[in-house]
C-alpha positions in Angstrom: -2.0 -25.7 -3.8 -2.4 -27.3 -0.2 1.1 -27.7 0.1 0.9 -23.5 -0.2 2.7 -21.5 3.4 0.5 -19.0 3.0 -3.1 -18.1 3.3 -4.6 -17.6 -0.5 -7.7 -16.3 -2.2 -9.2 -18.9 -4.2 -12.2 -19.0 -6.3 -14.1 -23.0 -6.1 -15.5 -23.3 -9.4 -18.8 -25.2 -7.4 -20.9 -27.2 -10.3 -23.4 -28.1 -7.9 -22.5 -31.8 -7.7 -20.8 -33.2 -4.6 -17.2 -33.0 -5.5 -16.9 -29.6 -5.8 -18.6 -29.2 -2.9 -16.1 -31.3 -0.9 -13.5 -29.9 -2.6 -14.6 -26.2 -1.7 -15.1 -26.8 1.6 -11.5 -28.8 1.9 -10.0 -25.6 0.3 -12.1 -23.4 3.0 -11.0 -25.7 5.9 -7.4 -25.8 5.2 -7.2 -21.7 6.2 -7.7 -20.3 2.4 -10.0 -17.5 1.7 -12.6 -19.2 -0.2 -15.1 -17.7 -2.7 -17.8 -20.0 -4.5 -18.8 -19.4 -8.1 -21.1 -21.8 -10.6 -20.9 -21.5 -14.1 -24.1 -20.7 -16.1 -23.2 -22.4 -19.2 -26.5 -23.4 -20.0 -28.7 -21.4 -23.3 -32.0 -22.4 -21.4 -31.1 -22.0 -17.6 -34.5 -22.3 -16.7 -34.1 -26.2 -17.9 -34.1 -28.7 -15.3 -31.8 -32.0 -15.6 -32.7 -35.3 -16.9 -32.5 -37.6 -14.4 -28.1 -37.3 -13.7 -27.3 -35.8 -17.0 -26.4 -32.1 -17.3 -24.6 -30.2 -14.8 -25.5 -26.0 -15.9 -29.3 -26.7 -15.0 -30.9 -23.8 -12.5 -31.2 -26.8 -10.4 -27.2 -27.4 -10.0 -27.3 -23.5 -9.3 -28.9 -23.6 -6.4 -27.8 -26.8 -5.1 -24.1 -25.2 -5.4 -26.0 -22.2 -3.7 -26.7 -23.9 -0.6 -23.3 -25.6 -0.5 -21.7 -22.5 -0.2 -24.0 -21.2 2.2 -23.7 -24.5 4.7 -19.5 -23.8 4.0 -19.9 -20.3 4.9 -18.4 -19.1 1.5 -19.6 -16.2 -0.6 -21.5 -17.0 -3.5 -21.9 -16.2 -7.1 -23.2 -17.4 -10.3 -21.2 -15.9 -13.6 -23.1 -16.3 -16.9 -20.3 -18.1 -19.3 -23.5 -19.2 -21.2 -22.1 -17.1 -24.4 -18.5 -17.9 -24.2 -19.3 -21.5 -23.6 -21.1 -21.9 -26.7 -18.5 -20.2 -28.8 -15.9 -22.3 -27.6 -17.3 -25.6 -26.8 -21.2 -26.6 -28.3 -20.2 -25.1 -31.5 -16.5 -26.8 -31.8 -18.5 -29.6 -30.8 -20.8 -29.7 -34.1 -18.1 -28.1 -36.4 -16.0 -31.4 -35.2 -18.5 -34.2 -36.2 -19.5 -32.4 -39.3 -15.6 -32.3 -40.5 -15.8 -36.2 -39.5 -14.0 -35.7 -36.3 -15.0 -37.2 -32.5 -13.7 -34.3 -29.6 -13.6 -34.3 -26.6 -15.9 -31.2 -25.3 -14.8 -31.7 -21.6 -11.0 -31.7 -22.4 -12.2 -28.3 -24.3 -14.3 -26.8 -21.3 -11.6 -26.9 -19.3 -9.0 -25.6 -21.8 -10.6 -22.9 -22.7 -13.7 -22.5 -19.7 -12.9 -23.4 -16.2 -9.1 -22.5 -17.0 -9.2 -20.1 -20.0 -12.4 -17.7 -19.2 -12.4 -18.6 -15.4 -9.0 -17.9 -14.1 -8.7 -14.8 -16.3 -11.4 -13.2 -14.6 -10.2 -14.8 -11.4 -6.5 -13.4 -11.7 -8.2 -10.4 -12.7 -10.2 -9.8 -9.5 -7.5 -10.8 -7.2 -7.8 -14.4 -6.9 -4.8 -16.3 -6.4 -6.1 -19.8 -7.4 -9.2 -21.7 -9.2 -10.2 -24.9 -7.1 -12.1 -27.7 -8.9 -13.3 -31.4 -7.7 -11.1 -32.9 -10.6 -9.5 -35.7 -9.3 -5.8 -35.2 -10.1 -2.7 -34.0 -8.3 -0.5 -31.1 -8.2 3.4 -31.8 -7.2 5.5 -28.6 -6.8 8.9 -28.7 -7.5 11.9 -27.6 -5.2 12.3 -24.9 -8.0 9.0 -24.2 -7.5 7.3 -25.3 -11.1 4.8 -27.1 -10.6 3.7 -30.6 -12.3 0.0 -32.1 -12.9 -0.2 -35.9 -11.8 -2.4 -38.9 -11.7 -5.2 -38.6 -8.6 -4.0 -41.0 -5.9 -6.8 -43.0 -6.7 -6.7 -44.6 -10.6 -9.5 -45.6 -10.5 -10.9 -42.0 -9.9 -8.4 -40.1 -11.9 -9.7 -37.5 -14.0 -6.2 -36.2 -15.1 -6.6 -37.0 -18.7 -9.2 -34.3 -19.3 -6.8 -32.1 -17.4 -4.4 -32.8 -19.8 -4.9 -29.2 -21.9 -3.8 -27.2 -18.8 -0.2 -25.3 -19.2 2.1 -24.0 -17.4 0.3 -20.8 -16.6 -2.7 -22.2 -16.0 -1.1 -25.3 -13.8 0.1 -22.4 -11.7 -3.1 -21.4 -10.5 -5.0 -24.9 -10.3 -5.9 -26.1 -7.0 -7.5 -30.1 -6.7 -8.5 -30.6 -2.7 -9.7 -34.0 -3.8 -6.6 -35.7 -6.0 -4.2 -36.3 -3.1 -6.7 -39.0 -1.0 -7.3 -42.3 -1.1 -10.7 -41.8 -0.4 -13.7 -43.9 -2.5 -16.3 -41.9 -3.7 -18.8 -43.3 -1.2 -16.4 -42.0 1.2 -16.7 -38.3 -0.3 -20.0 -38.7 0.2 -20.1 -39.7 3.4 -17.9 -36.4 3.9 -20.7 -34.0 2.2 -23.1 -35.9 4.4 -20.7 -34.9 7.6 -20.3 -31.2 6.4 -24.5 -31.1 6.1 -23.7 -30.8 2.0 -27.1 -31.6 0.8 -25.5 -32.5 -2.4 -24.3 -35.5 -0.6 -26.8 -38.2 -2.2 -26.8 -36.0 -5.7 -26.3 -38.4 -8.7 -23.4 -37.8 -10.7 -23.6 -36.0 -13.7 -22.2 -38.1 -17.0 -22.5 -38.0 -21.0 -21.8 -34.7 -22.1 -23.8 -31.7 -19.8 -25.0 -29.7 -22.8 -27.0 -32.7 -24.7 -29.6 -33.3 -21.6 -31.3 -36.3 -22.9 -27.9 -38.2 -24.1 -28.9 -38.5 -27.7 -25.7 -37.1 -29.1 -27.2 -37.4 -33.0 -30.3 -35.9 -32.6 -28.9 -33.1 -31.1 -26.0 -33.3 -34.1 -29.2 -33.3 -36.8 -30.8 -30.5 -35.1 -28.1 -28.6 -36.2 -26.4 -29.9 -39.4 -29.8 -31.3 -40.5 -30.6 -34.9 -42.0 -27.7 -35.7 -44.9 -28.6 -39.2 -46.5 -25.5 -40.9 -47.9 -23.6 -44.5 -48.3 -22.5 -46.8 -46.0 -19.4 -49.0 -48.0 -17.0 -51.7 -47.1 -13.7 -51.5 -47.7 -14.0 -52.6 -51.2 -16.7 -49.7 -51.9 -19.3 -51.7 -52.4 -22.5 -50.1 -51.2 -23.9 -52.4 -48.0 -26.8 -49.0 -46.6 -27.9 -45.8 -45.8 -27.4 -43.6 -43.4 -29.2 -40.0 -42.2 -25.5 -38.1 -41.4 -22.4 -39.1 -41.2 -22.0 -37.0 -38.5 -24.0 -39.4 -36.3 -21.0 -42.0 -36.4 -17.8 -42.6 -34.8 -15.0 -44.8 -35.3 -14.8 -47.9 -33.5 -18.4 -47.7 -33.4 -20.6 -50.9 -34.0 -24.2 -50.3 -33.1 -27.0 -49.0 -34.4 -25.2 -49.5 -38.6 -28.1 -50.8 -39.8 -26.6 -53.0 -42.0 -28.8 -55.2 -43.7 -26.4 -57.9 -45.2 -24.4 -59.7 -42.9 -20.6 -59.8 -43.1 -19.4 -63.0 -45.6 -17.1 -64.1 -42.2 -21.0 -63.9 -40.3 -18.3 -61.5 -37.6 -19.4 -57.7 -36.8 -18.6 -54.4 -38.4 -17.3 -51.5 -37.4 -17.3 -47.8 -38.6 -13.8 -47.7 -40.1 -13.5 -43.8 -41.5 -16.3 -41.3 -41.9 -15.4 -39.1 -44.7 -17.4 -35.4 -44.8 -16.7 -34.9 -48.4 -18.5 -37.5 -50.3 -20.7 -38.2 -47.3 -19.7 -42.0 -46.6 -19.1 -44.2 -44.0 -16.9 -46.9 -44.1 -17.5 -50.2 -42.7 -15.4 -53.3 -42.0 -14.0 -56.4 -39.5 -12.5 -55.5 -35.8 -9.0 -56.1 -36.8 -9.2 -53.4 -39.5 -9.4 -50.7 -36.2 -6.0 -51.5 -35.2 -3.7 -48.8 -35.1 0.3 -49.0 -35.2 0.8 -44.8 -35.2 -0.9 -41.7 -35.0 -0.3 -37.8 -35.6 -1.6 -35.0 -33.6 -1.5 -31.5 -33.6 -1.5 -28.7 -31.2 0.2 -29.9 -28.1 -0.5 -28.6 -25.5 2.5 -29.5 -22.5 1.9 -29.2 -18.8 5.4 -27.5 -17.9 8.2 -27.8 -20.4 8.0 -29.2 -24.1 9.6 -32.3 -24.5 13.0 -32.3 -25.7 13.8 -33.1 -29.3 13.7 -37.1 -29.9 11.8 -39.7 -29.7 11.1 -40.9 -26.2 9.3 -43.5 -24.5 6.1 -42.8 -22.2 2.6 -44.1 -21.9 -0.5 -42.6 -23.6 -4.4 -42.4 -22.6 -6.8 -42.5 -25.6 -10.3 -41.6 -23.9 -11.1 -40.3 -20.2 -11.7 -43.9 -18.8 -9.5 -45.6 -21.2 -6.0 -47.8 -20.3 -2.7 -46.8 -20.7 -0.4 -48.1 -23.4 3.5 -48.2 -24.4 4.3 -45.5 -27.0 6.9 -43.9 -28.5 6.3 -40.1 -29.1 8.5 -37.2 -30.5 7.4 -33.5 -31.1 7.6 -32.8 -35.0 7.3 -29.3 -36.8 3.4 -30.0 -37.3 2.5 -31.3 -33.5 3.7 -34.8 -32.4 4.1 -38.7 -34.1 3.6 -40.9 -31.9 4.3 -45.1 -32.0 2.3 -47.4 -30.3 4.1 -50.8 -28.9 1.2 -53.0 -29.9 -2.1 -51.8 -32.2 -4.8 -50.1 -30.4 -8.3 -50.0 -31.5 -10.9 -47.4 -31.7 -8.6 -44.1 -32.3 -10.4 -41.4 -34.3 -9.2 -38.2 -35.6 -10.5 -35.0 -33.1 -9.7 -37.5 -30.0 -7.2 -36.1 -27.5 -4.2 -38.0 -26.5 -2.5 -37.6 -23.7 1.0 -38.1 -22.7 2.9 -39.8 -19.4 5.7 -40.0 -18.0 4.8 -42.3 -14.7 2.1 -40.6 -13.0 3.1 -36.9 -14.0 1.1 -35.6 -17.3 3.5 -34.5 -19.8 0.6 -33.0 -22.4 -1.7 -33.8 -24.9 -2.9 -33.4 -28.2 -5.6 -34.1 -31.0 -5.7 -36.8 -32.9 -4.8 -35.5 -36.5 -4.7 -38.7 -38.7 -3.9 -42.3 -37.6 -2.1 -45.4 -39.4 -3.3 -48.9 -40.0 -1.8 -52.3 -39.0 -4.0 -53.7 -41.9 -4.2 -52.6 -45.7 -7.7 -51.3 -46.2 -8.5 -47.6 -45.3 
């Protein structure tokens, strides 16, 4: 909301890392009445980070502490750690244990930083949440607004943005989507402004599993479930400790002791929570042709009735490719141009029309170019 006349009252959700930072302090600079808040989404906020995992530690706390204080913002830390559970850890595990892979930062900010956030923001008087997301808002002459691509690919971060609608688009605010600026060159801002978060290592993997060991933290809670890993035929090639612990597409760490009769790698094929399996099999058995997905969300105004052409992104760092989508009483069927690989049920997919986001959805069930599963 740069592009606003007038002088607004905007809360920077301020994670402690350097782009919010930069993007609070853009948001302060540009005449806006800025006031910083950091999440506490953390069970154990007494936990430190793991070298640059995690971004809810005490640690980020302060650090967004004394970026606000060096901005010359107000400051406050609101304890989400409840709501953030709920909504995100445990859709997280009840995902993998129905067999599904999500997305847990596509749902933080659906139903966190722009669900729980800018209701108590509106609430209080705020006119706008500001986040570092890399992505652009474009307001219309008839004022609607429209989420796009950052001006930098190779930094946007619009596809976990891709659950935000047309309420919530309405009060989003990106400082750092509009630049052509490297990240080196952000940080070489923060360093300018006296950020101390300026040499801060990014935070990746997913903030509420510390140590990055996604199935230990899955068997903590779902426990160890011993069952079959198969081939496409059935027949019995393992064992495994939870089929929870896999993922489509996935080809490491099968222990598989019998090599393929081609001597060529196997992938996890289908996971199936009822009977406990996981299915096995060669690279081209991943290709998908089409895919169904349920609860769009759109970013403005539903699509109109029909199939259309756009392009679609399949994972937050993934490539965009030629489909053909149409809205359907259930969700969305969408066509790809040529097969795509490693598309699992519980993934988001998100929808484009150039660089503006037209919406996304989950990934319901998908459709083989091969016979097999």
């Amino acid at each position: 909301m740069t592009d606003a006349p007038r002088r607004l009252r905007v809360l920077a959700a301020m994670s402690g890392g350097v782009d919010s930072a930069v993007a609070a302090a853009r948001a302060a600079e540009a005449g806006h009445d800025v006031t910083g808040v950091h999440l506490a989404l953390s069970e154990n906020p007494k936990s430190f980070r793991t070298g640059a995992r995690g971004c809810c530690t005490i640690e980020d706390s302060h650090d967004a502490r004394r970026a606000a204080d060096v901005i010359g913002i107000p400051f406050y830390v609101w304890d989400l750690a409840e709501r953030f559970r709920e909504d995100v850890v445990d859709d997280f595990v009840a995902e993998y244990e129905a067999g599904r892979t999500p997305n847990p930062c596509l749902r933080c900010n659906e139903k966190i930083k722009f669900a729980a956030l800018l209701d108590k923001a509106l609430a209080l008087g705020f006119d706008a949440v500001c986040t570092g997301h890399y992505a652009t808002v474009v307001t219309r002459e008839d004022g609607t607004r429209e989420l796009h691509r950052a001006s930098d690919m190779a930094k946007d971060q619009s596809y976990v943005l891709g659950v935000l609608d047309e309420r919530q688009l309405a009060h989003a605010m990106f400082p750092l989507g509009d630049t052509l600026t490297t990240k080196a060159e952000i940080r070489e801002e923060a360093a300018r402004r006296g950020l101390f978060v300026a040499k801060k290592p990014d935070s990746h993997d997913i903030c509420f599993i510390a140590d990055g060991d996604t199935q230990g933290f899955l068997a903590k809670r779902l426990g160890r479930a011993e069952g079959d890993i198969v081939d496409e035929s059935g027949t019995k090639l393992g064992t495994h400790e939870g089929a929870y612990g896999y993922t489509i597409g996935q080809r490491k760490g099968l222990r598989i002791g019998t090599p393929a009769p081609d001597g060529k790698p196997r992938y996890v094929l289908d996971i199936s929570p009822v009977d406990n399996t996981v299915t096995v099999g060669p690279a081209a058995s991943l290709d998908v042709t089409a895919l169904t997905a349920i609860r769009p969300r759109w970013c403005g105004t539903a699509p109109t009735a029909g199939p259309r052409p756009y392009t679609a992104q399949l994972r937050a760092h993934g490539e965009e490719t030629e489909v053909t989508a149409e809205t359907t009483k259930d969700g969305l069927a969408v066509t790809f141009a040529e097969p795509v690989r490693g598309v699992a049920p519980g993934q988001a997919i998100v929808l484009y029309d150039g660089t503006r986001v037209v919406g996304s959805a989950t990934i319901a069930s998908t459709t083989r170019a091969t016979a097999g599963v």
